[in-house]
N, C-alpha and C positions, 0 to 999 in steps of 0.2 A: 625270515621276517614274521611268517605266521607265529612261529613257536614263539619267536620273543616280547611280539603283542602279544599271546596269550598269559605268558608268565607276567607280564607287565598289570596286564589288565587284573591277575587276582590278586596283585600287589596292591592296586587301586582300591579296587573291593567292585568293579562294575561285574553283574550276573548277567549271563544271556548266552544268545547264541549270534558271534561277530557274523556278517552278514547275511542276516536273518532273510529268505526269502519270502514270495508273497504267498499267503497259505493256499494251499490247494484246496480248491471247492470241488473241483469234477464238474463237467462238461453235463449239460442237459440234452439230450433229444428231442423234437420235435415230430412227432410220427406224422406223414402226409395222410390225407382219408386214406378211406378204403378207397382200389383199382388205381392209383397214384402211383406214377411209377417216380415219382421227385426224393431225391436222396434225402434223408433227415441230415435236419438243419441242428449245428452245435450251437449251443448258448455263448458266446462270447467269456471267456475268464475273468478273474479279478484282473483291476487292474493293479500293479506292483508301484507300491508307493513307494519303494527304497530306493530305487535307483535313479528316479526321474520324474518331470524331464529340469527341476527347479535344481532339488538339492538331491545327490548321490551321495549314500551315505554308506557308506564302502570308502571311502576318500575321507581324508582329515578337512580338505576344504570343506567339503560339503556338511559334517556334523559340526565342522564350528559356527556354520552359519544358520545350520537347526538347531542346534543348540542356543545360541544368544537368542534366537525369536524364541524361544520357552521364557528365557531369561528376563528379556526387556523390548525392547523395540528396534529395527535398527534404522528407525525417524526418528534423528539424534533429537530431535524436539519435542519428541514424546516420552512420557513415562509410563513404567510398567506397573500395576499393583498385584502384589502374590499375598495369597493371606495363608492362614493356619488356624485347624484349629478344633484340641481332643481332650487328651488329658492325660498325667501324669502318673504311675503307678510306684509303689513301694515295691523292692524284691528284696528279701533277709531269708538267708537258710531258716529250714526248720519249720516256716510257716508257711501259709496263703497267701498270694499277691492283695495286695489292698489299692485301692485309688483313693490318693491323697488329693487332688486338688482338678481342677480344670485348665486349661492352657492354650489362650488362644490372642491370633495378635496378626499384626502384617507386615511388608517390606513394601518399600518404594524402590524401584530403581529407574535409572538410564544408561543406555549403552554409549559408548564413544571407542570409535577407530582410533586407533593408533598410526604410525607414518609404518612400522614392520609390517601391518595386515593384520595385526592383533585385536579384540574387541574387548577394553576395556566392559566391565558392568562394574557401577555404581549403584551402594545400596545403603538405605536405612533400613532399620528393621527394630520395633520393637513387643514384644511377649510379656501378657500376663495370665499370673496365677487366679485364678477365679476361685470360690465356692463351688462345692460339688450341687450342691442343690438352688441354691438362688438363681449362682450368675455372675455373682458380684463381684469382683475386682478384688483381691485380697489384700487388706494393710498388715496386718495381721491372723496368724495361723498357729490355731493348735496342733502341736506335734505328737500326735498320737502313740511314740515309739519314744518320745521322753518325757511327755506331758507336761512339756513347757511351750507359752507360749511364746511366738520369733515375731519379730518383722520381717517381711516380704520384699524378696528386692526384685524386680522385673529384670527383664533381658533388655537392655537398650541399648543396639548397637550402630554408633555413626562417627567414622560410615563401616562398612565390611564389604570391601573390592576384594575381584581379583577381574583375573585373565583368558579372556578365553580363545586360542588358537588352533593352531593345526595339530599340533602337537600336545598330547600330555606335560603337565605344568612338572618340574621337577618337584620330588617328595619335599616335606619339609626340615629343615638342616636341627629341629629339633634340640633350639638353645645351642647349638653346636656339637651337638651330642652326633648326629649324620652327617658325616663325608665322603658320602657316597655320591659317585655322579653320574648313575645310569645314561645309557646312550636317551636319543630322541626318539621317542615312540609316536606314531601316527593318530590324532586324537578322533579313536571309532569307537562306538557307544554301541548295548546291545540292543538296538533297535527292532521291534519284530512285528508285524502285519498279521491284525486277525481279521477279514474283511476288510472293511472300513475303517478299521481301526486302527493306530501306531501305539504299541507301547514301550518303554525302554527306563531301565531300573537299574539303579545306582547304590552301590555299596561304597562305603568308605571308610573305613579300621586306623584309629589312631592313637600313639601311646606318645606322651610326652613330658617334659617337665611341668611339673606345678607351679603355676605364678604364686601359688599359697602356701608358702616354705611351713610344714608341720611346727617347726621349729616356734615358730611366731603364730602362726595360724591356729595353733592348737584344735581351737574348738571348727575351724571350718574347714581343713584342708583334709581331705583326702586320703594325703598321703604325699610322698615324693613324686611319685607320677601319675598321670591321667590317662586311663584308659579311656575312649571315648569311640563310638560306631555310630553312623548317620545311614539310614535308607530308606531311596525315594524312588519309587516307583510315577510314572507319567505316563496318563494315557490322553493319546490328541487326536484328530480327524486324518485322515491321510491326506483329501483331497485338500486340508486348508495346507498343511505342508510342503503339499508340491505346486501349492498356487504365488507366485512370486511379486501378487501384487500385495499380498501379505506381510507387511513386516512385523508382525508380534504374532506366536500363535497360542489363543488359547490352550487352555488343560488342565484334567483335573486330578489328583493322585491322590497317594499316601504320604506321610513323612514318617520315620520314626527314628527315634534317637535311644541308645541305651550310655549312661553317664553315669558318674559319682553321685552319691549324696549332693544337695546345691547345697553351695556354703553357707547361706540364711536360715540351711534348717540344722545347723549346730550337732548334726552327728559326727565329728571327726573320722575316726579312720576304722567305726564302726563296721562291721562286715555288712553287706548290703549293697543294694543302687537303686537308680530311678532307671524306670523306663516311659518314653514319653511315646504316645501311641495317639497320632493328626491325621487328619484330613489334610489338603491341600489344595489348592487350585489357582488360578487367576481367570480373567475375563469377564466376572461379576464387580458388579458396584459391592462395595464393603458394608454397604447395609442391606444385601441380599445377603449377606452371611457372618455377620456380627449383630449382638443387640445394642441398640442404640446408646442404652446404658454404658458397654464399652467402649465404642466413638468417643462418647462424650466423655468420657473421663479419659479416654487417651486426647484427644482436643485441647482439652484442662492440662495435661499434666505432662506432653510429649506432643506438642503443637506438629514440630520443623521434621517430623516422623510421616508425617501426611507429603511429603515433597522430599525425593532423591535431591543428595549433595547434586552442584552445577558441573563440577567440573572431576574429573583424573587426575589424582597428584598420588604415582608412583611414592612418593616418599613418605605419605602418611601412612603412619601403620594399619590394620587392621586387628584390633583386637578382639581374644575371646573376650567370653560374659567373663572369665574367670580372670584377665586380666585387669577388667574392667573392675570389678570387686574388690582387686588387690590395692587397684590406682585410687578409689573412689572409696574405701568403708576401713575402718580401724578393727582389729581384732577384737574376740568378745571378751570381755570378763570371764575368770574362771562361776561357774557352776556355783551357788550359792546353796550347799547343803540343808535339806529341810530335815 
């Protein structure tokens, strides 16, 4: 079972070391005075936040239930806010990385049990592109790599659920492209103990069909397929983790995303991509880490993004930005030769 968690897990794309123990600090002495015949006294060790005594994370129960408190709450009457928030870089052989824009935005969610033991999350979530030097919210962006200028399409997505259980989610069937049906793997995360501290870091590698058939998409798709890598790094307190009056637990990380070309910025299947390179966290108020200027124009312009959907309906899909794009904008005009 070790071996085929571990072949699983670099399927996933999670980095780490499965159960990570509590770091060794080494024992202090206490010397008695002088003429003291009293044995020295050992400093007590860390305490080991992995195993106990709330959540054992060695066990698929116990990370699906540290996991959903990253996530959301599990006071089904509460929600959780996670924000973002860095900036976007250009990568094209040959040259220098450049940063094209700014990137920043938040999610809503709530959690809901399932009757299997399951913990739905419920999520809105919406991302904008900013100006590198103002701030400001972009409607429009000069494309410094074809010196035209695009409109800017934000990431708005509601909602984007899934599942969180004992078990690794099966892969995705990719348009029906995978038919594969690996067994049930145990859902453990590489959680690891520096002190006081938990951290546990998530890779995630995906290639799939394009909602943006080249064909019709010309100027925005990609390609036939989408290569696409997400990783997030989370670091939390130990003690709030293994305290069980806890249900949500703060944290603050990285996020980072490497992707295609976005299909607003009219590079087709130009060689290149973006790398997006965040911050992350939750447990602040969203105006300890956005400027009010982007509130309010998300306020304006993506109200019902401030408030997780109510309820879990399995049947709705969740889609990417990219099918979102597909559903929602017409293809561009060809290029009008100057």
């Amino acid at each position: 079972m070790r071996s085929q968690r571990r072949d699983f897990i670099k399927g996933f794309g999670a980095v780490g070391a499965f159960g990570a123990a509590a770091l060794s600090l080494g024992a202090c002495a206490n010397r008695a005075p002088s003429g003291s015949e009293a044995p020295p006294e050992e400093a007590p060790g860390p305490q080991d936040y992995l195993s106990g005594p709330y959540v054992d994370l060695s066990t698929g129960e116990g990370n699906k239930i540290a996991y959903a408190r990253t996530q959301g709450n599990l006071d089904e009457s509460q929600q959780k806010v996670g924000w973002f928030k860095g900036y976007v870089m250009g990568v094209r052989p040959g040259e220098a990385i450049r940063d094209l824009f700014g990137f920043a935005g938040f999610g809503v969610s709530r959690l809901q049990r399932n009757e299997d033991g399951s913990i739905a999350k419920i999520l809105r979530e919406v991302g904008y592109y900013t100006d590198l030097r103002s701030g400001e919210v972009l409607e429009e962006w000069e494309n410094p790599y074809t010196n035209e200028t695009v409109p800017v399409v934000p990431i708005a997505n509601d909602p984007f659920n899934y599942v969180i259980s004992e078990h690794f989610p099966e892969p995705p069937e990719f348009g029906g492209l995978n038919e594969e049906k690996p067994p049930k793997v145990p859902f453990i995360l590489p959680w690891t103990q520096r002190g006081p501290r938990i951290d546990m870091e998530i890779h995630i590698h995906l290639y799939y069909p394009n909602a943006l058939d080249p064909a019709k998409w010309v100027r925005e798709s990609s390609g036939p397929m989408v290569q696409v890598s997400e990783f997030f790094a989370f670091h939390m307190d130990g003690a709030q983790l293994q305290n069980a009056e806890m249900t949500t637990l703060p944290y603050h990380g990285t996020w980072n995303r490497t992707t295609p070309w976005l299909p607003w910025m009219l590079m087709g299947q130009t060689d290149g991509f973006c790398q997006y390179v965040c911050f992350m966290g939750s447990g602040e108020d969203l105006e300890q880490v956005h400027d009010r200027a982007l509130l309010d124009y998300a306020e304006k312009h993506h109200p019902k993004y401030f408030d997780a959907p109510e309820t879990y309906d399995p049947a709705t899909p969740s889609l990417s930005s990219l099918e979102w794009y597909a559903i929602e904008r017409t293809p561009a005009p060809p290029r009008e030769e100057t």
